[in-house]
C-alpha positions as CSV (number, residue, x, y, z in Angstrom):
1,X,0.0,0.0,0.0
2,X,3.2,2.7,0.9
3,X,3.6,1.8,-2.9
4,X,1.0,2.4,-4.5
5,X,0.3,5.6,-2.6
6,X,3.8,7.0,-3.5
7,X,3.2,6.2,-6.9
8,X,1.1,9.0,-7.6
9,X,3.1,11.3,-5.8
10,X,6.3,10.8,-7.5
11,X,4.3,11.1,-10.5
12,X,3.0,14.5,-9.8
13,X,6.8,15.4,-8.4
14,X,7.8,14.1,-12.2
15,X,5.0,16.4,-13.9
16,X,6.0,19.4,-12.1
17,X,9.7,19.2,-12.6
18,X,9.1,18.6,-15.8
19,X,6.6,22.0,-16.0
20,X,10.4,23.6,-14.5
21,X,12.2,22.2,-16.6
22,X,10.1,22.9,-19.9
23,X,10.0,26.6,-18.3
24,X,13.6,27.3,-19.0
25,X,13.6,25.7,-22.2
26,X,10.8,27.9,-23.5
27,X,12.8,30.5,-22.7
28,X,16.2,29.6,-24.1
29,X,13.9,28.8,-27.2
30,X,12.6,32.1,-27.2
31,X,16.1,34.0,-26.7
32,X,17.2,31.9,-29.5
33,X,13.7,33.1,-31.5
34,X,14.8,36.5,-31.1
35,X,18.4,36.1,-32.1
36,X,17.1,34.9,-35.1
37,X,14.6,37.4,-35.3
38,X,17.5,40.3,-35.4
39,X,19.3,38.5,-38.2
40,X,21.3,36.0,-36.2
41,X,22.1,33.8,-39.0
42,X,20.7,35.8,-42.1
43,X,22.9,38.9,-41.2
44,X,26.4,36.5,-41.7
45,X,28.2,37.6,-44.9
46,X,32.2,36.7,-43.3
47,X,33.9,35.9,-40.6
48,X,33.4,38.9,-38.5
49,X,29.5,38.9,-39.2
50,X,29.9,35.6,-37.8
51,X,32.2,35.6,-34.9
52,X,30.0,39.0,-34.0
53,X,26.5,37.1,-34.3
54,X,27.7,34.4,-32.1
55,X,29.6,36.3,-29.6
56,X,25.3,37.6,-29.3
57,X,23.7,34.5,-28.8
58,X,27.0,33.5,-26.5
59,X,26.2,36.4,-24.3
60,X,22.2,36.3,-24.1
61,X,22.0,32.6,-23.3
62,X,24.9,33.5,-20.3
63,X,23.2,36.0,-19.1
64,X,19.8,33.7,-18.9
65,X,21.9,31.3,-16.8
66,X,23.0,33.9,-14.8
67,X,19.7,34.5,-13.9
68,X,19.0,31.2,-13.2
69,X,22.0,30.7,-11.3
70,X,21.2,33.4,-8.5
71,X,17.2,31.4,-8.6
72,X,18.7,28.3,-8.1
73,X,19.6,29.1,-4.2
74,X,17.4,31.7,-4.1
75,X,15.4,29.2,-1.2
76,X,12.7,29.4,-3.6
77,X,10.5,27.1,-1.7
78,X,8.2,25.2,-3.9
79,X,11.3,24.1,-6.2
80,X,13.3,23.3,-2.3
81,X,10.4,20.9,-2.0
82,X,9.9,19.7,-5.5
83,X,13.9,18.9,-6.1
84,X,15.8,18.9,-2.8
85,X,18.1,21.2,-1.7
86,X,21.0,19.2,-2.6
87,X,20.0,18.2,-5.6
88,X,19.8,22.2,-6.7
89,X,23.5,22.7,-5.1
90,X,24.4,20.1,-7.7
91,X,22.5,22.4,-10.3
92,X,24.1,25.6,-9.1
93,X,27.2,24.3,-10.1
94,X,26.9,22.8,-13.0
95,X,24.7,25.5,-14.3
96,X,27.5,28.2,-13.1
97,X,30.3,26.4,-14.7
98,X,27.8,26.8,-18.3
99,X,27.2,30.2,-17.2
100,X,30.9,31.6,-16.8
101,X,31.5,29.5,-20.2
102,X,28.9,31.6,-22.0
103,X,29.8,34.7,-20.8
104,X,33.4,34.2,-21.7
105,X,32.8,33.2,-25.0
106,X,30.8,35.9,-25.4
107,X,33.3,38.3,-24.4
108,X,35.9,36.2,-26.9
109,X,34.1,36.3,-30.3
110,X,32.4,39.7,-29.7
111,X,35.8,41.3,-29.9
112,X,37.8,39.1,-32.4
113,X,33.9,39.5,-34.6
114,X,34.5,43.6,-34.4
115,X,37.9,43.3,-34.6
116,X,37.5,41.6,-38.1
117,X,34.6,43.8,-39.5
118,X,37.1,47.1,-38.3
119,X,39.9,45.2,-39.7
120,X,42.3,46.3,-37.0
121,X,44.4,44.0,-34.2
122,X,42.2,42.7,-31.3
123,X,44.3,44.8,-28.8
124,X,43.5,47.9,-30.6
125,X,39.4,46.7,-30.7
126,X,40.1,46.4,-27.2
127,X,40.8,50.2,-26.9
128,X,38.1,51.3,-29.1
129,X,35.3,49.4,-27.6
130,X,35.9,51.0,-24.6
131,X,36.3,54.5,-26.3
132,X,33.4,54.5,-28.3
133,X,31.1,52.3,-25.6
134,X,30.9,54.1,-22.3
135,X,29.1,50.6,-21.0
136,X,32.1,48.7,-21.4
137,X,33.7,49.6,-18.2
138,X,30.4,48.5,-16.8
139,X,30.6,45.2,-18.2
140,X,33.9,44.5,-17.8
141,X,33.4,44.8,-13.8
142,X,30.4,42.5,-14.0
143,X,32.8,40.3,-16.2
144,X,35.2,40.0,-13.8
145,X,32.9,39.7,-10.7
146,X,31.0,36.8,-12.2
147,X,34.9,35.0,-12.6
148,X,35.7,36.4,-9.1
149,X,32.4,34.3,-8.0
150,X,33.2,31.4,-9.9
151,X,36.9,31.1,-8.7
152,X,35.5,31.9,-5.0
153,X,33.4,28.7,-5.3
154,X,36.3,26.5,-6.9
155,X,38.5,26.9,-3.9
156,X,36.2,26.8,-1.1
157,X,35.4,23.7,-2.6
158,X,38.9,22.7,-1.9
159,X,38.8,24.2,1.5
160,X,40.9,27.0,1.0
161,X,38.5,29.9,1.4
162,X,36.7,30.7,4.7
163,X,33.2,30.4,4.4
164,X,32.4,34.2,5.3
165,X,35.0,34.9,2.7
166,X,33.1,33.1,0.0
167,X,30.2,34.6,1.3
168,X,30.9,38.0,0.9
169,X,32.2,37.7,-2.6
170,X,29.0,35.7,-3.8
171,X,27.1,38.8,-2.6
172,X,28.8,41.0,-5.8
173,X,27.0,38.4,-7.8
174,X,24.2,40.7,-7.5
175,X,26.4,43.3,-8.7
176,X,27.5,41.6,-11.4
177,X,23.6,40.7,-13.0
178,X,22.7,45.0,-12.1
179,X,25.8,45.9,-14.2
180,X,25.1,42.9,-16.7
181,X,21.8,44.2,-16.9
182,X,22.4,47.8,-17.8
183,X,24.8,46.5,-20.7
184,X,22.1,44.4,-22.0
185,X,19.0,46.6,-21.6
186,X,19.7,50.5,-21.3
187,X,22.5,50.4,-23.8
188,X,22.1,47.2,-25.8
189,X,21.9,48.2,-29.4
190,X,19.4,45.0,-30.3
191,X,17.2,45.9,-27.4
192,X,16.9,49.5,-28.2
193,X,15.9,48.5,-31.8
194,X,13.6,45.9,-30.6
195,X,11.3,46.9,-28.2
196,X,10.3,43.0,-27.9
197,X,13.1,41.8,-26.7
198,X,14.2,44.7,-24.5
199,X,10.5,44.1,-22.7
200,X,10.8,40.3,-22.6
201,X,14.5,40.9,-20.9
202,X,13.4,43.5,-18.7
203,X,10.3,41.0,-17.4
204,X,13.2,38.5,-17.4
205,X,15.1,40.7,-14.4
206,X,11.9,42.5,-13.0
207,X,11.0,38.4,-12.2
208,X,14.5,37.4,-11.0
209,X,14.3,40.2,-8.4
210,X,11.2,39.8,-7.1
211,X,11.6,36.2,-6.4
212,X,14.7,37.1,-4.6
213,X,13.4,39.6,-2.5
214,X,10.1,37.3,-2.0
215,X,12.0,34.3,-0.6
216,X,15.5,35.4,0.4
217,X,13.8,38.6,2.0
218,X,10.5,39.2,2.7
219,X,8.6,35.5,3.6
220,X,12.5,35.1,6.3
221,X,11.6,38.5,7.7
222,X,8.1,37.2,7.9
223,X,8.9,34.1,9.5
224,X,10.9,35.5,12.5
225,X,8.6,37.8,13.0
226,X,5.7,34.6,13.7
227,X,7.8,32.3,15.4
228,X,10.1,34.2,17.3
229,X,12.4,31.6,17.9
230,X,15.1,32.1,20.7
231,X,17.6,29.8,21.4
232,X,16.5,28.7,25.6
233,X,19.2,26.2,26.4
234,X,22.4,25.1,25.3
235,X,23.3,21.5,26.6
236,X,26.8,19.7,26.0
237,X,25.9,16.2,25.3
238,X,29.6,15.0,25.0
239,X,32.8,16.2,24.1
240,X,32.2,18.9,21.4
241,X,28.8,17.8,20.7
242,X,26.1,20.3,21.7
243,X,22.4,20.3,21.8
244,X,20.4,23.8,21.5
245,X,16.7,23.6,22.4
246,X,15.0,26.7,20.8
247,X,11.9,28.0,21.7
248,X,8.9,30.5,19.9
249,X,5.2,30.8,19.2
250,X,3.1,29.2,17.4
251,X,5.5,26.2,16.8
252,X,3.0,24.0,16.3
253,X,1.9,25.7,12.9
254,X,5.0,24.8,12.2
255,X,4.5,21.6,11.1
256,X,8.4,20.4,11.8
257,X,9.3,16.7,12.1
258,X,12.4,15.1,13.5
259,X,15.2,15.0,10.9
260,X,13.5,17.4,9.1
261,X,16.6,19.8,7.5
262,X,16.8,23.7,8.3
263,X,19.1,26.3,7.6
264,X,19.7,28.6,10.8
265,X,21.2,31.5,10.9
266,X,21.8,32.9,15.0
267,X,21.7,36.8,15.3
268,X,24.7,37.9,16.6
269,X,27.6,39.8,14.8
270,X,29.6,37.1,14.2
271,X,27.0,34.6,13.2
272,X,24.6,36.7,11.4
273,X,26.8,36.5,8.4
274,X,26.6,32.1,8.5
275,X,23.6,30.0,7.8
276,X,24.2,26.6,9.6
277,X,22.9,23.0,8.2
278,X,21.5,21.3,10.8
279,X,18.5,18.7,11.4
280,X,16.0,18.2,14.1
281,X,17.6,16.0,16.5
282,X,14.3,15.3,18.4
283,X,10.7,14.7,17.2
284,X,9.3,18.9,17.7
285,X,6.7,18.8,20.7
286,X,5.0,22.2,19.6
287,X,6.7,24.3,22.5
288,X,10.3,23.7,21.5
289,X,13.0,22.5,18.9
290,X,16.0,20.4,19.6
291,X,19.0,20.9,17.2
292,X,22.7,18.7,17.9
């Protein structure tokens, strides 16, 4: 009977990913649409056409991933649920390694395509895009924060970067899409031209932040607020193992079970800045949680 009631379940955890999954597709399919659209393949007449048109699609379909890369740990809940949080860690990086790949390869052709329609030496393209393009400077920081973020994560995972380090630099990220963003949108000569896509893009962004002040924001704020949790009592259970019974309101509406996996983060200075993995370590009894 456990079965055949899971069954279902796992089917409907199936349709749903898949209704994710076909989410970003339809939108790397219509990115791809309006590439076209602006002469993505039909405007190719040489090599700098070409190296040009791809350094474009490069740059539009990194800065999607970008996008989906700050969601991805955005603690958007329903997908937490749907996937697993460790499942989407997996994601993050994989998707951030295809990300910093995009972006590079757009910054690559876009200058060896205009260096070959200018027929000049990349190096000098180099010094006129940033004469004649006051958003280069802008994009060149965002650039190199996004490879900043990307190197951050490589050595932490070799445990050679403090956490709060890592931290810290992952918070440029957001940096890095508002300066990515106003060399796409404000200044990008495709977007200007085609009100479409600069509207589509802009809904892309307007989206991405408001899920990230939504779940990383607004519903945290709004569940310390509710449960008021304060840590009541910290017992040492043996030698540099520590239980921490935490107390609130309304725990019950809670609806926590034992093992069930939270992030904490404690409010002081020097914790503040740290979310901590840890499980219930006792079945909740309404008036109080147990964390070891």
């Amino acid at each position: 009977m456990y079965a055949q009631a899971s069954l279902p379940r796992m089917r409907f955890r199936v349709q749903r990913l898949g209704l994710f999954g076909a989410f970003a597709l339809v939108n790397a399919g219509v990115i791809v649409y309006l590439w076209l659209y602006d002469g993505g393949i039909s405007n190719i007449h040489g090599f700098g056409d070409a190296f040009t048109s791809i350094g474009r699609i490069t740059g539009l379909l990194g800065a999607f991933l970008l996008l989906i890369q700050i969601l991805l740990l955005a603690r958007i809940k329903p997908l937490e649920r749907l996937v697993g949080f460790d499942r989407l860690t997996v994601w993050h990086r994989v998707n951030g390694k295809v990300c910093l790949y995009l972006i590079l390869a757009h910054v690559i052709f876009i200058t060896l395509g205009y260096a070959a329609l200018d027929r000049i030496s990349v190096l000098s393209e180099v010094s006129t895009l940033f004469n004649l393009y006051p958003d280069m400077i802008q994009a060149t920081i965002g650039t190199a924060l996004i490879v900043i973020v990307a190197v951050s994560s490589f050595v932490i995972a070799r445990r050679r970067l403090k956490y709060e380090t890592w931290y810290f630099v992952h918070l440029t990220a957001y940096l890095g899409v508002l300066l990515a963003w106003y060399h796409q949108i404000p200044t990008g000569n495709e977007f200007i031209l085609n009100a479409s896509a600069g509207i589509y893009w802009t809904l892309l962004y307007l989206g991405t932040l408001g899920l990230i002040v939504l779940f990383r924001l607004a519903l945290p704020t709004f569940v310390g607020f509710r449960y008021q949790l304060r840590v009541a009592e910290v017992t040492e259970e043996s030698q540099g193992v520590y239980s921490l019974r935490i107390t609130g309101r309304h725990l019950d509406r809670m609806h926590a079970r034992a093992g069930q996996f939270f992030l904490w983060r404690f409010m002081t200075w020097k914790l503040v800045w740290q979310s901590h993995p840890f499980s219930l370590s006792a079945a909740p009894d309404g008036q109080s949680l147990r964390i070891t």
